[in-house]
C-alpha positions as CSV (number, residue, x, y, z in Angstrom):
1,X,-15.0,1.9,-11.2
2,X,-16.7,5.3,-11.7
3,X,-16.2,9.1,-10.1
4,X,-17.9,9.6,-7.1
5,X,-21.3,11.7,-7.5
6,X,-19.7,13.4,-4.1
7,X,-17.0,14.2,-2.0
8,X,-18.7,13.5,1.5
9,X,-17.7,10.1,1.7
10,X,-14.2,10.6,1.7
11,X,-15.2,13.0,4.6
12,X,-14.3,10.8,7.7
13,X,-10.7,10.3,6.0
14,X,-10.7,13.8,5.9
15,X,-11.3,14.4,9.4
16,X,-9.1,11.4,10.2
17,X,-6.1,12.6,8.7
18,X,-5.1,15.9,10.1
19,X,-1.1,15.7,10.1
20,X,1.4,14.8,8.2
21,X,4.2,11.9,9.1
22,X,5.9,9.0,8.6
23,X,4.0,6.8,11.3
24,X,1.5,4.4,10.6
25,X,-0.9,5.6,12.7
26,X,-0.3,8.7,10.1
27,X,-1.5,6.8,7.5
28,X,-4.9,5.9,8.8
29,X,-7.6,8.4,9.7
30,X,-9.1,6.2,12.3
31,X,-7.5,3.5,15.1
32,X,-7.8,0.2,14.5
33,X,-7.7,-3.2,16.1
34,X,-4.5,-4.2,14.0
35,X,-2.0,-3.5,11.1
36,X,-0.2,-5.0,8.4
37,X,2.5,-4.0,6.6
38,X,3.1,-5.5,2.9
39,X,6.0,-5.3,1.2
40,X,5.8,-4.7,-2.3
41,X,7.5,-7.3,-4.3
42,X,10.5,-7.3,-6.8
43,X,11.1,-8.9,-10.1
44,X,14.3,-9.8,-11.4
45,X,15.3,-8.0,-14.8
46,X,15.1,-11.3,-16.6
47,X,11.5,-10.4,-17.2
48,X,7.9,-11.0,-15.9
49,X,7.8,-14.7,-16.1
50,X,10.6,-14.7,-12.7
51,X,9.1,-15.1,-9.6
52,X,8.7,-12.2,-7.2
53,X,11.9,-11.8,-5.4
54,X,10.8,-10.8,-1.7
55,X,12.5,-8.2,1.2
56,X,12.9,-11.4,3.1
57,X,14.7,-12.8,0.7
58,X,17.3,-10.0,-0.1
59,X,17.7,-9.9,3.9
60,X,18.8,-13.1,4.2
61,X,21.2,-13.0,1.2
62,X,23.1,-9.7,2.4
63,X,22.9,-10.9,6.0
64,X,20.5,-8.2,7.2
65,X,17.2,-8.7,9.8
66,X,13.7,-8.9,8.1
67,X,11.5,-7.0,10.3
68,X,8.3,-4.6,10.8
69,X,10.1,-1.9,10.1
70,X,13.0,-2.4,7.6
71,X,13.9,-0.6,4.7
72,X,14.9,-1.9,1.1
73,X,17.9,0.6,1.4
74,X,19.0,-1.3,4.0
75,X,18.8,-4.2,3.7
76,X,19.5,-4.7,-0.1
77,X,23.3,-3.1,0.9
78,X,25.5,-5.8,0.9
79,X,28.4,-5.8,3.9
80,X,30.4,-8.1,1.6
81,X,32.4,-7.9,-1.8
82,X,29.8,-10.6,-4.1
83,X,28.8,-10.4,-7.6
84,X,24.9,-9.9,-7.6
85,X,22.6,-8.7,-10.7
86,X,20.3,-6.4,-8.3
87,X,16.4,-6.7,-8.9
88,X,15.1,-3.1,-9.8
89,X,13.7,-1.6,-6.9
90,X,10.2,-2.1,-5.2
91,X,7.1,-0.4,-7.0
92,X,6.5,2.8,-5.0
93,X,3.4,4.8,-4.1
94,X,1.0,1.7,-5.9
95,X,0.5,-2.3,-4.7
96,X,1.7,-4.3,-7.4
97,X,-0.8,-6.9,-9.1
98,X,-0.6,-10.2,-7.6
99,X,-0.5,-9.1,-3.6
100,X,-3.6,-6.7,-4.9
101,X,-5.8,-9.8,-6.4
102,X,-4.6,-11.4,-3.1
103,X,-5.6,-9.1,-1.0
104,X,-8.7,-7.9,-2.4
105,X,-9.9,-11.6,-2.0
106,X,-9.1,-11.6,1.7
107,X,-11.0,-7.9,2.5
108,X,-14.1,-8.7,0.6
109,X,-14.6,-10.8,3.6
110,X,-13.8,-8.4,6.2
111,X,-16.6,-6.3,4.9
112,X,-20.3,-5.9,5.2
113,X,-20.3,-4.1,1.9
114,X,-17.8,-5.3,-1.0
115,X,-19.5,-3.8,-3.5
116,X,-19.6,-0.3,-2.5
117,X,-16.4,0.5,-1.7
118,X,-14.1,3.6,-3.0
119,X,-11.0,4.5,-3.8
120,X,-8.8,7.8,-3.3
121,X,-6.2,8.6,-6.0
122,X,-3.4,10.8,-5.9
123,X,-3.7,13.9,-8.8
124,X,0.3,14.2,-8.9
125,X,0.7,10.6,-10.9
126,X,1.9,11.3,-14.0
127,X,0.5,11.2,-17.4
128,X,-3.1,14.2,-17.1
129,X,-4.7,15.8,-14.7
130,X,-7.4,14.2,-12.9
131,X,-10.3,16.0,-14.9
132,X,-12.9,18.7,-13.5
133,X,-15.8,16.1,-13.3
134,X,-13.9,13.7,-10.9
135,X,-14.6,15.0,-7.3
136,X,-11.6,15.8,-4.9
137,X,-10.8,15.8,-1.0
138,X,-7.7,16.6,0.5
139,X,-5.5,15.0,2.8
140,X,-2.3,16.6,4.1
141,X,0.2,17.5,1.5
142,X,-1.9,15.6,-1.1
143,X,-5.2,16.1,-3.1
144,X,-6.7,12.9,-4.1
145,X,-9.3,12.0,-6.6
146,X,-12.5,9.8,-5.6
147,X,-13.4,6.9,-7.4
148,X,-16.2,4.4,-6.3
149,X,-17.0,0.5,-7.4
150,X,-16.9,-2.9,-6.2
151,X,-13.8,-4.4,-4.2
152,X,-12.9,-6.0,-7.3
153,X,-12.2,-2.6,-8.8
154,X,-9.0,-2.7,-6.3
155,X,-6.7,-4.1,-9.2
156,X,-8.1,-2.3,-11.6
157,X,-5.0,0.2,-12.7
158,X,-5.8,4.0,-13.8
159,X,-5.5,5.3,-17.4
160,X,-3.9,7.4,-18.7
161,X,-1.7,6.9,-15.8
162,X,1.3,4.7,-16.3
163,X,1.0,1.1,-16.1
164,X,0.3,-0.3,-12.6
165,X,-0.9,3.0,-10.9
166,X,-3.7,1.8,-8.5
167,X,-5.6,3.8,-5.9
168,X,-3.5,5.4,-3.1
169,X,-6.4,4.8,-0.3
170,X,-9.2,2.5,-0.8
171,X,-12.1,1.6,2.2
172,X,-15.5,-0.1,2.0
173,X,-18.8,2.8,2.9
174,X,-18.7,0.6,6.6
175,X,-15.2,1.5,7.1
176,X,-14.4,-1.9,7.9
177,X,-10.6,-1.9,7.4
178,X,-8.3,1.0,5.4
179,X,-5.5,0.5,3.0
180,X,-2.7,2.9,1.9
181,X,-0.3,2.9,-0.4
182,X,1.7,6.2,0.4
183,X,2.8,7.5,-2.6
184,X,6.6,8.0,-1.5
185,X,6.9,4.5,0.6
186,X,7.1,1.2,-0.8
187,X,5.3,-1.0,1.0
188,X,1.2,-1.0,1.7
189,X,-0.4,-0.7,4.9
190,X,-3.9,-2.3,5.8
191,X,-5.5,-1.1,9.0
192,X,-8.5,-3.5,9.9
193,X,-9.7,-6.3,12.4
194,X,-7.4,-8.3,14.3
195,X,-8.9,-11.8,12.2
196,X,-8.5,-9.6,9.4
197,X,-4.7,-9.1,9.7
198,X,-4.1,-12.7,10.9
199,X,-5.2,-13.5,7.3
200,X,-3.3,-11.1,5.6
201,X,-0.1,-12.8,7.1
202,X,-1.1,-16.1,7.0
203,X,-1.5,-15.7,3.1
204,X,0.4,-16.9,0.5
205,X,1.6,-14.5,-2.2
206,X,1.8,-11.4,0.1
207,X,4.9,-10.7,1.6
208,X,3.1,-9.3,4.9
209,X,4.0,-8.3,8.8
210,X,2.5,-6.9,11.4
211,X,2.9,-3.4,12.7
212,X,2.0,-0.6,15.6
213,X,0.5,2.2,15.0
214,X,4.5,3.8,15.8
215,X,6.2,2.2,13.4
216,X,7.9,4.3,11.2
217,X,8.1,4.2,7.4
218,X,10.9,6.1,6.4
219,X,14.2,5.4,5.7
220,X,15.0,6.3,9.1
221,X,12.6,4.0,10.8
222,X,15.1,1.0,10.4
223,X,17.1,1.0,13.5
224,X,18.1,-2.4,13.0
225,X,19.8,-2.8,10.0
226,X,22.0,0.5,10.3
């Protein structure tokens, strides 16, 4: 992955994105035929080599609905007095490694052109400033940094940024599909073709569903598990 030589193609997302919200259809600076919704995994603090621990998961346990819309606030809050060593939280504002191989895998055939493909990352991550030679476009309440490569550059985490900080936005130059990891939610939406999101949640290690362009993100958005 390299700097884009230009702004313009991050133009349309530009254009696309014009207000700020907690909506998907926020997220996305065109419509699309469907949505998915992945929920970032956990990992136990016993270390690396535990398996994921999923929101689906942690619903069942505390008695709570898994959903489009939940929230790990809500349902990781137990009802019940029970002894539980709580997971650390979900990543937020980046797709953790495994569901990004995954789903890198499942786009590059939703595309006409996997390897020209670019990638939009936030300048607020920690760690230095994006650097004057890296071009920027702005989205609202955010400026983001453009990167271009292959769609294999997906997983590819940014330095000097802390570990596991991948692109924000990434889309292929046909604008086959979109996917956005907003940097305050935890959980990564892909906008794309309806066969395209059928495979997303068929797939194994991604923790997927399917939602509306209305479906809110926020912690408020959970109206079931209140």
């Amino acid at each position: 992955m390299k700097p884009s030589s230009t702004p313009r193609p991050a133009e349309w997302v530009v254009a696309g994105m014009s207000t700020f919200g907690s909506t998907v259809k926020n997220l996305a600076p065109a419509a699309y035929p469907a949505y998915a919704r992945i929920f970032h995994p956990l990992r136990t603090t016993n270390g690396d080599d535990e398996p994921p621990v999923l929101w689906s998961d942690i619903a069942a346990r505390f008695g709570r609905i898994s959903h489009p819309a939940m929230q790990w606030k809500s349902i990781s809050r137990s009802t019940a007095s029970e002894s539980w060593d709580r997971p650390d939280e979900p990543m937020v504002g980046s797709l953790p490694s495994e569901p990004a191989r995954r789903l890198t895998q499942i786009l590059a055939d939703h595309t006409g052109t996997p390897s020209d493909c670019f990638y939009g990352l936030w300048e607020g991550w920690g760690g230095a400033p994006l650097g004057s030679k890296i071009p920027t476009f702005e989205i609202p309440n955010r400026v983001m940094g453009l990167f271009q490569g292959s769609i294999e550059d997906a997983n590819q985490s940014f330095e000097p940024w802390p570990a596991d900080r991948r692109a924000n936005l990434w889309w292929p130059a046909d604008h086959a599909w979109f996917v956005v990891s907003e940097i305050d939610y935890d959980s990564t939406i892909v906008a794309a073709s309806r066969d395209c999101v059928d495979e997303i949640l068929r797939a194994r290690g991604v923790e997927a569903l399917e939602v509306s362009p209305s479906t809110d993100l926020s912690n408020l958005g959970d109206t079931v598990n209140i």
